[in-house]
C-alpha positions as CSV (number, residue, x, y, z in Angstrom):
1,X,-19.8,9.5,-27.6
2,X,-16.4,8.4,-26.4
3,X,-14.6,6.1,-28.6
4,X,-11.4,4.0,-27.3
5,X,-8.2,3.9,-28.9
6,X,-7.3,0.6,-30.6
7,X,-4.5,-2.0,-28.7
8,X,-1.1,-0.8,-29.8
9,X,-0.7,-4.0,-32.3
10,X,-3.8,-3.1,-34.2
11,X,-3.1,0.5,-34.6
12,X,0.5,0.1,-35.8
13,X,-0.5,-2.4,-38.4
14,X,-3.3,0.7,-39.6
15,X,-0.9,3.0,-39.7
16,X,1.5,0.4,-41.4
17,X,-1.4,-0.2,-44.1
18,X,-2.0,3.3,-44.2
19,X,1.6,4.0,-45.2
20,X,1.8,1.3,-47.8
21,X,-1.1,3.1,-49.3
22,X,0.4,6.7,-49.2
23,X,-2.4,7.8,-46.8
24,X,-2.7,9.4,-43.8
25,X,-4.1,7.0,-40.8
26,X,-7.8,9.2,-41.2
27,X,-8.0,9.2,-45.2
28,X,-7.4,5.4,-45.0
29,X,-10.2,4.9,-42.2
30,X,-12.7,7.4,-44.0
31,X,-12.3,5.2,-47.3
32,X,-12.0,2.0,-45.8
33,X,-15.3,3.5,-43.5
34,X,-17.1,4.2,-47.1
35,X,-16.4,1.8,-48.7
36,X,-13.9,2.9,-51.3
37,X,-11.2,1.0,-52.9
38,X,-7.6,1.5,-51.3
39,X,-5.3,0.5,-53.2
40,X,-1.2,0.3,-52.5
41,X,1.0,2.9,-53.4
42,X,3.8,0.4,-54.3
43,X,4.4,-3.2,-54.6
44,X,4.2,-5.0,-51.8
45,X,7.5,-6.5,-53.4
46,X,8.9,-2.7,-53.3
47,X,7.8,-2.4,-49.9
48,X,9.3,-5.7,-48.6
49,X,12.6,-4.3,-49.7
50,X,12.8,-1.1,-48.3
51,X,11.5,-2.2,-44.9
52,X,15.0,-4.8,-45.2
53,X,17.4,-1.9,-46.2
54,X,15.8,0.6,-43.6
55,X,16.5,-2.6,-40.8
56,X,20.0,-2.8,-42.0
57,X,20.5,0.9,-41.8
58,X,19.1,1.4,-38.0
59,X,21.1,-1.8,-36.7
60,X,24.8,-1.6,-39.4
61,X,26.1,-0.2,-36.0
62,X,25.6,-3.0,-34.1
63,X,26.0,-5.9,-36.9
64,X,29.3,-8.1,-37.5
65,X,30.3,-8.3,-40.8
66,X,29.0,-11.4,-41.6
67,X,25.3,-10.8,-40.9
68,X,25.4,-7.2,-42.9
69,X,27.2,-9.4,-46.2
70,X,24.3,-12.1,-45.5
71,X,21.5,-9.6,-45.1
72,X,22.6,-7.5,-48.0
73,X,23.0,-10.9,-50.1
74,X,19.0,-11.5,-48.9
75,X,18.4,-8.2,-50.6
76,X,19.9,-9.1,-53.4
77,X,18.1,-12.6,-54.2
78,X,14.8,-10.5,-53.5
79,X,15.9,-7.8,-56.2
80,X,16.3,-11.1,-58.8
C-alpha cells in the first residue's frame, strides 16, 4: 500500500503539535491513531513565550534597536 506524504503546511503543524506534546511525530500519530489522550507537555502560555524569545534570538542580528526593546517589552507584558 503506498501512502503519500502530507502538504508541507499540514506536516509542519504535526510535527509542531508533536513537539508541544514532547513526542516524536510517530508516537503522536500512533496515539492520536488509537485513540489515546495527548496531552501538552507545557502551557501553551509557556510555549507562546519561547517561540517569541527563539524569534528574537534568530533575527537580534538583523533588528534595530527599537524593535528588539519593543519585542522584548511584548515578552514582558506576556510574562505578567
Amino acid at each position: 500500500m503506498k501512502t503519500e506524504s502530507p502538504p508541507p503546511k499540514e506536516k509542519q503543524k504535526l510535527l509542531e503539535n508533536a513537539r508541544f506534546c514532547s513526542l516524536s511525530l510517530s508516537e503522536y500519530l500512533r496515539r492520536l491513531g488509537l485513540g489515546k489522550e495527548v496531552r501538552a507537555a507545557i502551557r501553551e502560555r509557556d510555549y507562546r513565550l519561547f517561540r517569541m524569545l527563539n524569534g528574537l534570538k534568530a533575527e537580534l542580528p538583523q533588528l534595530q534597536k527599537e524593535e528588539i526593546i519593543s519585542r522584548l517589552e511584548a515578552i514582558l507584558n506576556e510574562l505578567k
